[in-house]
C-alpha positions as CSV (number, residue, x, y, z in Angstrom):
1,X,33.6,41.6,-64.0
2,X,34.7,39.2,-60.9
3,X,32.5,37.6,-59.0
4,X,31.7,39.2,-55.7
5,X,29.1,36.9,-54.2
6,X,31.2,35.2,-52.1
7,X,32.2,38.5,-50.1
8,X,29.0,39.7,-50.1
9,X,27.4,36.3,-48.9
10,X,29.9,36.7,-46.4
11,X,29.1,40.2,-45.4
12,X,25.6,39.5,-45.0
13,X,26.1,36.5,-43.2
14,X,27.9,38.4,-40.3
15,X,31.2,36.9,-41.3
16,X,32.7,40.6,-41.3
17,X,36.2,39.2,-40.6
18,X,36.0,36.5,-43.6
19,X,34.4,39.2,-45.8
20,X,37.3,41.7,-45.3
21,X,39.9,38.8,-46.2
22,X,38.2,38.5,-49.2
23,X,37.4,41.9,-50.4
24,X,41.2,42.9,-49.5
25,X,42.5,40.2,-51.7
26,X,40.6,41.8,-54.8
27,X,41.3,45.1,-53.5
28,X,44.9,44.1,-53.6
29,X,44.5,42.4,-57.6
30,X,42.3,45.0,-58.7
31,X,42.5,47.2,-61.6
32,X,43.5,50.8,-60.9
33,X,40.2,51.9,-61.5
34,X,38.2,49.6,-58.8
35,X,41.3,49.8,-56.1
36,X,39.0,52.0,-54.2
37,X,35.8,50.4,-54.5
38,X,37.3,47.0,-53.0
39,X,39.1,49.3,-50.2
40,X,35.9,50.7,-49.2
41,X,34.7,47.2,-48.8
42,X,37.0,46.5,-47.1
43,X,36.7,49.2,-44.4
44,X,33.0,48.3,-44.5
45,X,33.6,45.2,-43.2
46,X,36.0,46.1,-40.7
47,X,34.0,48.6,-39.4
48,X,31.0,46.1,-39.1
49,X,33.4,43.6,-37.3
50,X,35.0,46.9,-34.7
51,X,31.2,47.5,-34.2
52,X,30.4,43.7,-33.2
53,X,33.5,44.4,-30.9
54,X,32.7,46.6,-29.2
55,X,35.5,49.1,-30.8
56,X,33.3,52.1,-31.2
57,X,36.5,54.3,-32.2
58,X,37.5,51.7,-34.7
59,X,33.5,51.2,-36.2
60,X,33.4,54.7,-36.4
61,X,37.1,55.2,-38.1
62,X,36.3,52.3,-40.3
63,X,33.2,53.1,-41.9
64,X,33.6,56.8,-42.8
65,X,36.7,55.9,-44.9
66,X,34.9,53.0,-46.4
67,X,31.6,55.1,-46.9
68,X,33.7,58.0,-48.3
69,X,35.1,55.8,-50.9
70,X,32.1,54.1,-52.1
71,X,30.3,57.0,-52.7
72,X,32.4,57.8,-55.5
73,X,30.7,54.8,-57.0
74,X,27.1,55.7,-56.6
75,X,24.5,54.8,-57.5
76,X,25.8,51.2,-58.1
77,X,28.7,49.6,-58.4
78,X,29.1,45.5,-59.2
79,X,25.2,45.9,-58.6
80,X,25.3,46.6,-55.1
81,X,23.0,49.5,-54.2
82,X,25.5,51.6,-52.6
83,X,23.0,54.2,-52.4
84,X,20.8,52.3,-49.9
85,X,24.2,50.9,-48.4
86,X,25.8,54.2,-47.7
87,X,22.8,55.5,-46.1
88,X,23.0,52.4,-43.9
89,X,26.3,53.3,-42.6
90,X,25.3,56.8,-41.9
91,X,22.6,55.9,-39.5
92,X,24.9,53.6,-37.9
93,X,27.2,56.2,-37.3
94,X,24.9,58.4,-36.4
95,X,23.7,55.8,-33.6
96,X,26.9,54.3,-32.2
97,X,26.6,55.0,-28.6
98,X,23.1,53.2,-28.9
99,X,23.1,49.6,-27.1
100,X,21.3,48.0,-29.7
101,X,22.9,49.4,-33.1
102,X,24.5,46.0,-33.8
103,X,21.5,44.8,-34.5
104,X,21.0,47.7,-37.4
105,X,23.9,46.7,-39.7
106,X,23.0,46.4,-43.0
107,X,23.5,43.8,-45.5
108,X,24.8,44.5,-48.9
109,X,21.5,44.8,-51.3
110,X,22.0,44.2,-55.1
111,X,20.5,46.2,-57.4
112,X,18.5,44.3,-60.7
């Protein structure tokens, strides 16, 4: 299994932009089979950084791929509770037009 933390300690340190560098370079030396989980990270953290932005078109583009893809790895994948996670991103975009909704991005939980 690789070690995700650095991505994720990115991620949750608001570092969206750093976080999608390094989930893209596993995405891009991943195994078949986890391609799409790293992708969906990926568009995760895009989104996130879109949404810090200002982009609203490109939050909202962003995270429903990334969202779409992860679910295929529910409940969890490389422990992180993408159940919690993708019902984080669907509130955001459920709430995009709100003025404060940069404030609800979630961080990436891990499961024990």
């Amino acid at each position: 299994m690789i070690d995700i933390s650095v991505g994720i300690k990115l991620f949750n340190e608001s570092d969206y932009f750093s976080a999608h560098d390094f989930f893209e370079d596993l995405w891009m030396n991943a195994d078949h089979n986890e391609k799409e989980f790293f992708q969906g990270l990926v568009q995760i953290s895009v989104g996130c950084y879109h949404l810090i932005c200002g982009n609203m078109k490109g939050a909202e583009s962003q995270l429903t791929k990334g969202k779409n893809k992860l679910i295929k790895f529910e409940p969890n994948f490389y422990r992180i509770d993408l159940v919690t996670l993708n019902s984080k991103i669907n509130f955001l975009l459920k709430n995009l037009t709100h003025l404060e909704i940069t404030n609800k991005i979630p961080i990436i939980e891990l499961t024990t």
